[in-house]
C-alpha positions as CSV (number, residue, x, y, z in Angstrom):
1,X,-5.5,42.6,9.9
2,X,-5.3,43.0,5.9
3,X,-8.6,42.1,4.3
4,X,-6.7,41.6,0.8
5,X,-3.8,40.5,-0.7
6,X,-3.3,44.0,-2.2
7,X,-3.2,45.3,1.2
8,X,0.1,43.2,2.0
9,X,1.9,45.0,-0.3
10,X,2.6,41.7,-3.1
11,X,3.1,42.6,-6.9
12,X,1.0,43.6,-9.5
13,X,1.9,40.2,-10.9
14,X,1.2,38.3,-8.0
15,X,-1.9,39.9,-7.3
16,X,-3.1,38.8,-11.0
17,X,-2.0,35.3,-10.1
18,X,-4.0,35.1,-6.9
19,X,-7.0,36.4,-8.7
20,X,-6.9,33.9,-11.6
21,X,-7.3,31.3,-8.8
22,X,-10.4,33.1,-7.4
23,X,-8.3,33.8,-4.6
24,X,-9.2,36.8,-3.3
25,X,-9.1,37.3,0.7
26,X,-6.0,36.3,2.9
27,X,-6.7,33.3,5.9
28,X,-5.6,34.9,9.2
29,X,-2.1,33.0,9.7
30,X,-1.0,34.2,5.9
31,X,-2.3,38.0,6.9
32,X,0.1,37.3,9.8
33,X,2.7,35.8,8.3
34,X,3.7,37.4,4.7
35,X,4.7,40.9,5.6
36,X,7.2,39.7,8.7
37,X,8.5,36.9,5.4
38,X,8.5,40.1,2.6
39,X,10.5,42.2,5.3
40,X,13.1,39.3,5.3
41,X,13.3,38.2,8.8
42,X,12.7,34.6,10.3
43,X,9.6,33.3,11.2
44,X,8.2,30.4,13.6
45,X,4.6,29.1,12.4
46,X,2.3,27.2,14.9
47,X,-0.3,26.5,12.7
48,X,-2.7,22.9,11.8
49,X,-3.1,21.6,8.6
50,X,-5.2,23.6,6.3
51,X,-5.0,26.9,7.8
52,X,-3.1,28.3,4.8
53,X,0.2,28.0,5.2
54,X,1.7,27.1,1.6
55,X,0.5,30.7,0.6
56,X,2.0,32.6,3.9
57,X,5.3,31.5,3.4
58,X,5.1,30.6,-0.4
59,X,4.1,34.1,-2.0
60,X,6.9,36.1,0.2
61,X,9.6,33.1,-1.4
62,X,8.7,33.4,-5.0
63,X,8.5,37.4,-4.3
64,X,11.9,37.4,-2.8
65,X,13.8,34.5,-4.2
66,X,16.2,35.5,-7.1
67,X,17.6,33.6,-10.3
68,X,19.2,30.8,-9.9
69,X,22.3,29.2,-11.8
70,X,22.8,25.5,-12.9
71,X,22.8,23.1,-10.0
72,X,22.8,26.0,-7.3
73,X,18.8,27.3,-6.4
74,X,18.2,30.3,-4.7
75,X,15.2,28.9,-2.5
76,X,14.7,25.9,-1.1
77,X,11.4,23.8,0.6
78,X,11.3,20.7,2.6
79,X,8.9,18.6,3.0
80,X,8.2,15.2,4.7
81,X,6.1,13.5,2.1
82,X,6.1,13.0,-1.5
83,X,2.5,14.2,-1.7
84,X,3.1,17.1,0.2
85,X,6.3,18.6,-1.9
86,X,4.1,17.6,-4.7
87,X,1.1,19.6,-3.3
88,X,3.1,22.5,-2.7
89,X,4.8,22.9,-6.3
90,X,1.2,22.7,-7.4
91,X,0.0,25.7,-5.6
92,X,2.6,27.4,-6.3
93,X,3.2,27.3,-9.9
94,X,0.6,29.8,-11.4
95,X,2.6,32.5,-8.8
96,X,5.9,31.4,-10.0
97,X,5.2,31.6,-13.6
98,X,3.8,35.1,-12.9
99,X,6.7,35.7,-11.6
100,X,9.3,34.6,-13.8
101,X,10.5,31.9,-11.7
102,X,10.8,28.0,-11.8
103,X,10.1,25.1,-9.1
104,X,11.2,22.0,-9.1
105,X,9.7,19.0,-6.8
106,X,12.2,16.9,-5.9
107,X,11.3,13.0,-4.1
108,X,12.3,9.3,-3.9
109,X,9.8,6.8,-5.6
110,X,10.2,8.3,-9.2
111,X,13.0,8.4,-11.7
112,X,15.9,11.0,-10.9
113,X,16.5,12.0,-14.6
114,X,13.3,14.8,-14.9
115,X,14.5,15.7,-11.3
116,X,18.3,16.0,-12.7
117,X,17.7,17.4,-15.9
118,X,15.8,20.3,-14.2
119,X,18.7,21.1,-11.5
120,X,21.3,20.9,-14.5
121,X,19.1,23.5,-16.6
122,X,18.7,25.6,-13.6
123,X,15.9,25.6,-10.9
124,X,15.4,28.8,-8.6
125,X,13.2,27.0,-6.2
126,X,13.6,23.3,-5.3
127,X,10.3,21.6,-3.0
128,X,12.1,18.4,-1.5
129,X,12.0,15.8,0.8
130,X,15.4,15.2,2.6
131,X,16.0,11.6,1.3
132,X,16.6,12.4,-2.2
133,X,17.8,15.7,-1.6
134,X,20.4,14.5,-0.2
135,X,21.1,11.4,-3.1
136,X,21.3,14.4,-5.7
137,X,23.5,15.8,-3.2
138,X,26.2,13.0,-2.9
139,X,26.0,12.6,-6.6
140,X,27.5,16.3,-7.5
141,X,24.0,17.2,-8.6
142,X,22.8,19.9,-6.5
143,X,24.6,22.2,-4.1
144,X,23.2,24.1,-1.5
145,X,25.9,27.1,-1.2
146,X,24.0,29.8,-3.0
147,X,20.5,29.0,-1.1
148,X,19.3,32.0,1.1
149,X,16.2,31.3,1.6
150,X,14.7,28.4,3.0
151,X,11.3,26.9,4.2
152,X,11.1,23.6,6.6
153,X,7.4,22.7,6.5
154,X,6.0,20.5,9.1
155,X,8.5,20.2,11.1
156,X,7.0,18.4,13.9
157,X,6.2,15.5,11.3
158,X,9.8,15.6,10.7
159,X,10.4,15.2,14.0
160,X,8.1,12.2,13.9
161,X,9.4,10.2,10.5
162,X,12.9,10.6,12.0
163,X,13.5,13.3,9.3
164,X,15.4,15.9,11.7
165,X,19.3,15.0,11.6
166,X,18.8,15.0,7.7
167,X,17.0,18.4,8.0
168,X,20.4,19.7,10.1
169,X,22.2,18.1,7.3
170,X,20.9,20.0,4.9
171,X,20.6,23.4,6.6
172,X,24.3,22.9,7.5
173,X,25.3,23.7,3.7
174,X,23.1,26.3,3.0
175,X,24.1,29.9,2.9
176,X,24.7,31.1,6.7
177,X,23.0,34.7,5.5
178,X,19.8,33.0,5.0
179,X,16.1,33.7,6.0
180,X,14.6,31.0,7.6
181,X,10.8,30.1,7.9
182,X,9.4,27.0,10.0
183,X,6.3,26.1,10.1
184,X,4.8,23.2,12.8
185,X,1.5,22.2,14.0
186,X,2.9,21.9,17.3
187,X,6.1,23.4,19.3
188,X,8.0,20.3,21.0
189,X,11.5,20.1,22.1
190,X,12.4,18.7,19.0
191,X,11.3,21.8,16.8
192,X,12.5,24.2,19.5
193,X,16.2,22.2,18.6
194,X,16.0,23.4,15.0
195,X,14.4,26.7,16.0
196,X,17.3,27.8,18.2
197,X,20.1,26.5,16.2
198,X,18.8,27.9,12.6
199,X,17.2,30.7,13.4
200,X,17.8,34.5,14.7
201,X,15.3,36.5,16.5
202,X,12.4,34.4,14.8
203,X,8.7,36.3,14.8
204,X,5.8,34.0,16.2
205,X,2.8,33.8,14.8
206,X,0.4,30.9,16.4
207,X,-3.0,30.3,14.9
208,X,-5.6,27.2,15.9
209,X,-4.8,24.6,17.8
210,X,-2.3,21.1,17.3
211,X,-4.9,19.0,15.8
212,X,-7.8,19.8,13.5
213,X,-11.0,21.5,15.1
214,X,-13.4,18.1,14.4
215,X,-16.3,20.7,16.1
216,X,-16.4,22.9,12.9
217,X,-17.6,19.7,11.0
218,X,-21.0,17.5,11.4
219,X,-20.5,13.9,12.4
220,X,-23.1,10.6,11.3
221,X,-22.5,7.0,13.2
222,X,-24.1,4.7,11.0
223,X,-24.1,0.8,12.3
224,X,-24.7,-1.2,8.9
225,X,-24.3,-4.5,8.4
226,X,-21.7,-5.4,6.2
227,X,-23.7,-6.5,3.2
228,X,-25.3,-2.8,3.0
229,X,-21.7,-0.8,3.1
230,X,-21.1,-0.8,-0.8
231,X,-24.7,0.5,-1.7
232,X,-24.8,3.2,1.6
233,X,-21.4,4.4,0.7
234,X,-22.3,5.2,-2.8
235,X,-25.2,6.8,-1.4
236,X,-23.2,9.1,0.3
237,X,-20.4,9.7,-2.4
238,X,-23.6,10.9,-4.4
239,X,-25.4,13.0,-2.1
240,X,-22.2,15.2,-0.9
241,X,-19.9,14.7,-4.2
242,X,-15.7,15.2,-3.5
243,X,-15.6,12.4,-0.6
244,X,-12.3,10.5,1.1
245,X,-13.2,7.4,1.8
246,X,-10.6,5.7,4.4
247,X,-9.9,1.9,4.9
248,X,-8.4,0.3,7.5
249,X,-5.8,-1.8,4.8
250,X,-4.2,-1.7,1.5
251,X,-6.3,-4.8,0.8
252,X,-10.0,-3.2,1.5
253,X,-8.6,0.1,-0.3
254,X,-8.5,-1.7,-3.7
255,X,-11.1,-4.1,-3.0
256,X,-14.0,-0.9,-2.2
257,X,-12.9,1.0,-5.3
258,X,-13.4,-1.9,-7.4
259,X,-16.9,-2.3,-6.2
260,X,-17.5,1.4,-6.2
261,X,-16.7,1.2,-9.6
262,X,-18.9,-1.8,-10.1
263,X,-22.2,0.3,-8.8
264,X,-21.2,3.6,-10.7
265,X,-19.2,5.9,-8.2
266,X,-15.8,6.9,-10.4
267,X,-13.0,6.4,-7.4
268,X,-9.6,6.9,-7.2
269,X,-7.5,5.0,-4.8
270,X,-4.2,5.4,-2.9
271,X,-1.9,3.2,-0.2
272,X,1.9,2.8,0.6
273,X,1.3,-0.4,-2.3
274,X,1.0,1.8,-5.5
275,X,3.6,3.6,-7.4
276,X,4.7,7.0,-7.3
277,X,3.2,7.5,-10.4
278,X,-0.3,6.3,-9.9
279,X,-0.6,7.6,-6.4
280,X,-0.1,10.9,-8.1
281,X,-2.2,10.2,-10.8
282,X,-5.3,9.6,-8.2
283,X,-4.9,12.5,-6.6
284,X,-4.4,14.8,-9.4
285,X,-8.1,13.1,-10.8
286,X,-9.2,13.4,-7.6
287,X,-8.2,17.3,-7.2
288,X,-9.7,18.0,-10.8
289,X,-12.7,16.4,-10.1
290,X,-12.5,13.4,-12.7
291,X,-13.3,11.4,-9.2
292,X,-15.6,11.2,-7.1
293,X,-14.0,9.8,-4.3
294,X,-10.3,8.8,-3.2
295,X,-10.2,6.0,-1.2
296,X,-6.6,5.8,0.7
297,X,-5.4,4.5,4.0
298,X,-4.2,6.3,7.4
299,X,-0.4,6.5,6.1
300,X,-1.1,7.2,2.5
301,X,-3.2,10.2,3.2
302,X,-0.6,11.8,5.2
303,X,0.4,15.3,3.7
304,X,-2.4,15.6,1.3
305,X,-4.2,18.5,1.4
306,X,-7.0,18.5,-0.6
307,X,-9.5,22.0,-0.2
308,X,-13.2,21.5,-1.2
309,X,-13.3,18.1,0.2
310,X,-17.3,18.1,1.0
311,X,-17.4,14.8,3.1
312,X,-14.7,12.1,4.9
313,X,-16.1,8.5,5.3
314,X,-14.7,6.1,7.8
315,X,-15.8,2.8,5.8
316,X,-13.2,1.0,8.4
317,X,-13.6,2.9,12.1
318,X,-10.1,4.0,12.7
319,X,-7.8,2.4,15.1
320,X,-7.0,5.2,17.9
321,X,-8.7,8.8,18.8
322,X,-6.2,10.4,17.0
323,X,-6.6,8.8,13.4
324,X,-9.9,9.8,13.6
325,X,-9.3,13.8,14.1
326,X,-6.9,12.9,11.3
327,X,-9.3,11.6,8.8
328,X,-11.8,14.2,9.8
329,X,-9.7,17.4,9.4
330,X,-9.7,16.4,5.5
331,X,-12.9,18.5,5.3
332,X,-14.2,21.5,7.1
333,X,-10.9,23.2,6.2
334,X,-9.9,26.9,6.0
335,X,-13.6,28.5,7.5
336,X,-15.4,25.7,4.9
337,X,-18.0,23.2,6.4
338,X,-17.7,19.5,6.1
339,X,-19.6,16.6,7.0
340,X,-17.9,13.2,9.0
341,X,-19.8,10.1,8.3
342,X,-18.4,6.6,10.0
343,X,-19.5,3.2,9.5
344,X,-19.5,1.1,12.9
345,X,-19.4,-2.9,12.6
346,X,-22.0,-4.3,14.9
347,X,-19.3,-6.2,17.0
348,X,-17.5,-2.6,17.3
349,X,-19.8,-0.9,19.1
350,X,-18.7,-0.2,22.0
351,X,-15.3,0.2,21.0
352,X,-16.5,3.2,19.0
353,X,-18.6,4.9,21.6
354,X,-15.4,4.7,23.7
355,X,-13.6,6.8,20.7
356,X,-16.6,9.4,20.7
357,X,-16.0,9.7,24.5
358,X,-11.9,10.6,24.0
359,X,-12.3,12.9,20.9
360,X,-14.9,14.6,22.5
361,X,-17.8,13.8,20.4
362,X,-21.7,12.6,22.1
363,X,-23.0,11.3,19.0
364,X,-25.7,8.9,18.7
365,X,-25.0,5.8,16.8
366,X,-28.0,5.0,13.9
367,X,-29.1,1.8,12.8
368,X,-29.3,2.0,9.4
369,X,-30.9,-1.2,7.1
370,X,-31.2,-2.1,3.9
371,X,-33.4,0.2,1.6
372,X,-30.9,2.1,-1.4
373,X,-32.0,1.1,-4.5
374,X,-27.9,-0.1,-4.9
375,X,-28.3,-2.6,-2.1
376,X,-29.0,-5.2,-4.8
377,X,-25.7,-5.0,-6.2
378,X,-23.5,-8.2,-6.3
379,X,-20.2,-8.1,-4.2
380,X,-16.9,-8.7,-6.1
381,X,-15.0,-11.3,-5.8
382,X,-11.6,-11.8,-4.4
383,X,-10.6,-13.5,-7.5
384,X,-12.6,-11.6,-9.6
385,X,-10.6,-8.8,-8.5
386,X,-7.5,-10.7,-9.3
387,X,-6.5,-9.8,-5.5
388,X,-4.9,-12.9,-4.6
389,X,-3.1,-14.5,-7.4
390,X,-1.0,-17.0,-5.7
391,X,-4.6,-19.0,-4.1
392,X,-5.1,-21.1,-7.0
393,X,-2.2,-24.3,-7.4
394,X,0.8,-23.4,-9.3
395,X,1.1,-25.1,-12.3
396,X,3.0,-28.4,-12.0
397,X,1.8,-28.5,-8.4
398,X,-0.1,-31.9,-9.5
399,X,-2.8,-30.4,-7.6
400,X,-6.2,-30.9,-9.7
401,X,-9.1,-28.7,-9.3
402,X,-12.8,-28.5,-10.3
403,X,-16.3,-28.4,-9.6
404,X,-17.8,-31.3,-8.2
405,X,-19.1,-33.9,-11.1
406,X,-17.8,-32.1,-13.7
407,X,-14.9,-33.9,-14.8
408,X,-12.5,-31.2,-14.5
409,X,-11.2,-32.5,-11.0
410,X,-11.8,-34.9,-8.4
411,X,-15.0,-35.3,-7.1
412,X,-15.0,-34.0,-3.7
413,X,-17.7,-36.1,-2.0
414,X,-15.8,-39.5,-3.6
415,X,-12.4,-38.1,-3.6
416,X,-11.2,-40.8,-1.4
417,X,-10.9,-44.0,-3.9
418,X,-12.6,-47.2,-2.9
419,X,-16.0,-45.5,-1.3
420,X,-19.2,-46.9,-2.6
421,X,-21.0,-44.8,-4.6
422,X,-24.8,-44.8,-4.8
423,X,-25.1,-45.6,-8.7
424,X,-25.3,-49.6,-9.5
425,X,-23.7,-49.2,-12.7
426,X,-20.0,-48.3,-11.0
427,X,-17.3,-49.8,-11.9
428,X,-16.2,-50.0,-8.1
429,X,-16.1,-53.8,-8.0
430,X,-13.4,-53.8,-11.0
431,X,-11.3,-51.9,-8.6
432,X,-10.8,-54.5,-6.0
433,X,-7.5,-56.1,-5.0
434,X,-7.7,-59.5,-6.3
435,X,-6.2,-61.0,-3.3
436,X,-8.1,-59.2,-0.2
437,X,-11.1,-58.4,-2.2
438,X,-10.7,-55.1,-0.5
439,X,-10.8,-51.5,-2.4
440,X,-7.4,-50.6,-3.5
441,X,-6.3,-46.8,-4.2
442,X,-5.5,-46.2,-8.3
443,X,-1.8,-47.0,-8.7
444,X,0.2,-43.7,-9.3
445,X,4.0,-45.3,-10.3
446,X,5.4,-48.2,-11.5
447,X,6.4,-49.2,-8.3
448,X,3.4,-49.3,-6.3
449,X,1.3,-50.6,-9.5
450,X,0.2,-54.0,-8.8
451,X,0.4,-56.9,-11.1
452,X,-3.2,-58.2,-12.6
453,X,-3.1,-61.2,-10.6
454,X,-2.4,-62.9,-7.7
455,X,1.8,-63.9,-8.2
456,X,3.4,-66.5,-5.9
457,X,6.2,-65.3,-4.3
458,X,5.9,-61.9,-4.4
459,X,6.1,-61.4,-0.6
460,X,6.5,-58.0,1.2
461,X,5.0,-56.7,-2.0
462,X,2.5,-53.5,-1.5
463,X,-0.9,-53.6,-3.1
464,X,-1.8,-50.5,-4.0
465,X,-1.9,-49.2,-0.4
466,X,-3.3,-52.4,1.3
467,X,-1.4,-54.2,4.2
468,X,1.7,-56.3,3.6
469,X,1.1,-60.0,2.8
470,X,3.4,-62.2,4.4
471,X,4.1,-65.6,2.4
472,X,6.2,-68.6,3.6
473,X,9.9,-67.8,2.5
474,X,9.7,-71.0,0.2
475,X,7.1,-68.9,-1.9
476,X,9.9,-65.9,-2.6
477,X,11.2,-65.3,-6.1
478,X,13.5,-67.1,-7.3
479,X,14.6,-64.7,-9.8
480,X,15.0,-60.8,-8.8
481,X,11.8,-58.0,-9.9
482,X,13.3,-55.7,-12.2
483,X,15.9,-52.8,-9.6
484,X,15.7,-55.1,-6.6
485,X,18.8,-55.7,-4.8
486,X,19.9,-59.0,-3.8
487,X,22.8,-57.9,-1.6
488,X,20.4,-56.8,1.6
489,X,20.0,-53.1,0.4
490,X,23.5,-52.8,-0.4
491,X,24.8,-52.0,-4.4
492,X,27.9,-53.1,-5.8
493,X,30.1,-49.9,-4.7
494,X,29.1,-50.9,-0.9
495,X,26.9,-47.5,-0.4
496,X,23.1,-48.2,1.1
497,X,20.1,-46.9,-0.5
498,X,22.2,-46.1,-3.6
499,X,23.1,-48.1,-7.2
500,X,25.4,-46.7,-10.0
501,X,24.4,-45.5,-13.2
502,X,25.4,-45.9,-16.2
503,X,25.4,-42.2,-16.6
504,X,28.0,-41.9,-13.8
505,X,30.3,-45.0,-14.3
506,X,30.3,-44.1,-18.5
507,X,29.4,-47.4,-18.9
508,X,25.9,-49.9,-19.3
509,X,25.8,-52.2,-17.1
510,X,25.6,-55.5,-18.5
511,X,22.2,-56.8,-18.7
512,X,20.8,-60.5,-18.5
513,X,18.8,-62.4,-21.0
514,X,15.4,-60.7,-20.1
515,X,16.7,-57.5,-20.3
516,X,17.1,-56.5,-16.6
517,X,20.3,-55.2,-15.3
518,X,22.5,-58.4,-13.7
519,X,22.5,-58.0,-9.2
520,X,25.1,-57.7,-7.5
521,X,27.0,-61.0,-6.2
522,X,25.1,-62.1,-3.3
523,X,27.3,-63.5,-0.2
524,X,27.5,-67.0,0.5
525,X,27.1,-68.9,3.7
């Protein structure tokens, strides 16, 4: 096995490249895989995530790949995730400029006119997932004709995001004298479809095992209550440095890097919620180091691979077995150690030490109190974090709010009107209905505001909110109250419930002496 890159026979130029990176000695799978890719034939990578892939097949492409024209590359990658194609173009790009030869990431979430203006100029290598691939593809913007040689990473996590009849698709118009180079973390009937319809007389090469090796990495299982997390887990981001920090939801995500933020830890912070844009602009920060700690969920942190990455915290224990070797294998990558520290809720004891038991793991679970000189620090707020907008009343809601006695709302402990109050100088008694002597609510319309005094005839008449009072029929007005009805409900044009308006008919409706609109004729007999 080559102990160098010199010793796999790469260019001068590439060679320089490498060493600018400080990247000196080959992992096993790219000492495997680059002189079967430099000698042209088709390979078949079983390798996990982090084993050093992106160099194995990327240094033979950029070595091999030749100068493309307008709208027609020479090489093509595909990828399942934004942050992956990303990823790759990023690794890549200090080889390719040795080289004399351009990349191009190409994904949905962002703007196609960088993406277009690029493929119009003339790209030799496009890095893409399938979905907008394809877009640029029905639009006349990209053709896939002169492409001989292509590169399907993670194909098993195409398999999974459904990815695979738009991969066929897509190798389907590419040059049928083409190399092709799969890589997968694991080998299922799925992969095996792609493998014996696209390729001829692949090479193997199968290095580690399907999921990360959580064994090469220390584990901690802290149980802390939930007042302590904040201050423990800027402990932690301090002690170890480069740290992803996994919550359970999109809401705890932003929530912990705001507080991070509030006790001095410089976080950067990622989920399915956030633009293209600032997703990438997190992880970028976080890659250079202007971060300490990214802070993502499960699905978010899918296809990032981040080397250096001293420590993983589980602030939320993950759902299943399985997201945890996920998290985990974030560290400890590529021969590098790591250390695994997870928070466990008192109430989710158990339901942790049932994880350890599946993943393998007979780890000890440490009670751990209050004691860091952060554990002082003041949670934030829901609405200081301006989280949840829409809980306060809309305006024009009517709704009134304030805090108690202070004359910006209601006073919760009196809200309901017509409860005594334990000061002699209210002016309770003034609100009493002068005919029941009983507490009446505050009249809110002119139709349920009663008159000042006690007025004969005025039977079936509601006192602001108190009983009916029935009155002998002799007592009934005479004359009508201003919009009664003296036809038994119904208006002049015979419809119930309803009266015509002036702003219908086109004309006022005559009026009577005191100003009140004349009733309808009432029946006789």
């Amino acid at each position: 096995m080559a102990s160098s890159f010199a010793d796999l026979k790469l260019s001068p130029d590439a060679l320089r490249a490498l060493e600018a990176m400080k990247i000196i000695e080959p992992t096993p799978i790219q000492a495997a895989v680059i002189p079967d890719a430099l000698a042209g034939r088709d390979v078949l990578g079983k390798a996990p995530t982090g084993s050093g892939k992106t160099f194995g097949f990327g240094l033979p492409l950029l070595e091999l790949v030749d100068k493309a024209d307008p709208r027609r590359p020479r090489g093509l990658v595909l990828a399942p995730t934004r942050e992956l194609a990303e990823q790759i173009k990023r690794d890549l790009m200090p080889v390719a400029i040795a080289l004399d030869r351009s990349l191009v990431s190409i994904y949905g979430g962002v703007g196609m006119g960088k993406q277009i203006a690029a493929l119009r100029q003339g790209v030799d290598v496009v890095i893409a997932t399938p979905g907008r691939l394809l877009d640029l593809m029905d639009q006349g913007e990209v053709a896939l004709d002169k492409v001989d040689r292509v590169v399907v990473d993670e194909a098993d996590r195409m398999a999974d995001m459904g990815f695979l009849p738009d991969v066929r698709q897509i190798l389907d118009l590419t040059s049928a004298n083409r190399q092709t180079v799969l890589f997968s973390a694991t080998l299922d009937r799925a992969v095996e479809v792609v493998t014996e319809s696209y390729q001829t007389d692949p090479v193997t090469h199968s290095f580690g095992g399907e999921e990360p090796d959580i064994t090469q990495m220390s584990h901690r299982f802290l149980r802390v209550a939930q007042p302590d997390k904040i201050a423990l887990a800027a402990d932690i981001i301090d002690t170890h440095g480069t740290t992803m920090v996994f919550c359970r939801t999109r809401h705890g995500v932003d929530r912990l890097s705001r507080q991070l933020k509030q006790v001095g830890i410089k976080a950067g912070w990622i989920h399915g919620g956030r633009s293209q844009r600032q997703r990438d602009a997190a992880l970028l920060a976080f890659i250079d180091g202007r971060v300490q700690a990214l802070v993502a969920t499960d699905v978010a942190a899918r296809g990032i691979h981040v080397d250096n990455v001293a420590c993983v915290l589980h602030y939320d224990p993950p759902a299943d077995p399985k997201d945890y070797v996920h998290r985990s294998g974030r560290t400890a990558r590529a021969g590098s150690s790591g250390d695994v520290v997870c928070f466990v809720p008192r109430d989710q004891t158990k339901k942790v030490q049932s994880m350890q038991r599946k993943v393998g793991l007979n780890v000890k679970i440490e009670d751990v109190g209050p004691g860091s000189d952060r554990s002082g620090a003041r949670p934030v707020t829901d609405d200081e974090l301006g989280l949840n907008p829409n809980r306060e009343p809309k305006k024009g809601t009517g709704k009134r709010r304030g805090k108690r006695g202070s004359g910006k709302g209601p006073d919760r402990k009196n809200a309901k009107v017509g409860r005594q109050t334990n000061d002699p100088s209210s002016d309770q008694r003034d609100k009493k209905d002068p005919w029941t002597d009983k507490p009446r609510k505050k009249a809110t319309s002119t139709k349920d505001r009663p008159n000042d005094g006690p007025q004969p005839g005025a039977a079936g008449l509601k006192m602001g909110g108190d009983p009916v009072i029935d009155r002998p029929d002799s007592t009934k007005r005479s004359t009508p109250r201003p919009g009664a009805n003296r036809s038994g409900g119904k208006t002049q044009g015979g419809a119930k419930g309803k009266s015509k308006k002036s702003s219908r008919s086109g004309k006022p409706r005559p009026k009577n002496k005191s100003g009140f609109n004349k009733p309808g004729r009432r029946k006789r007999g």
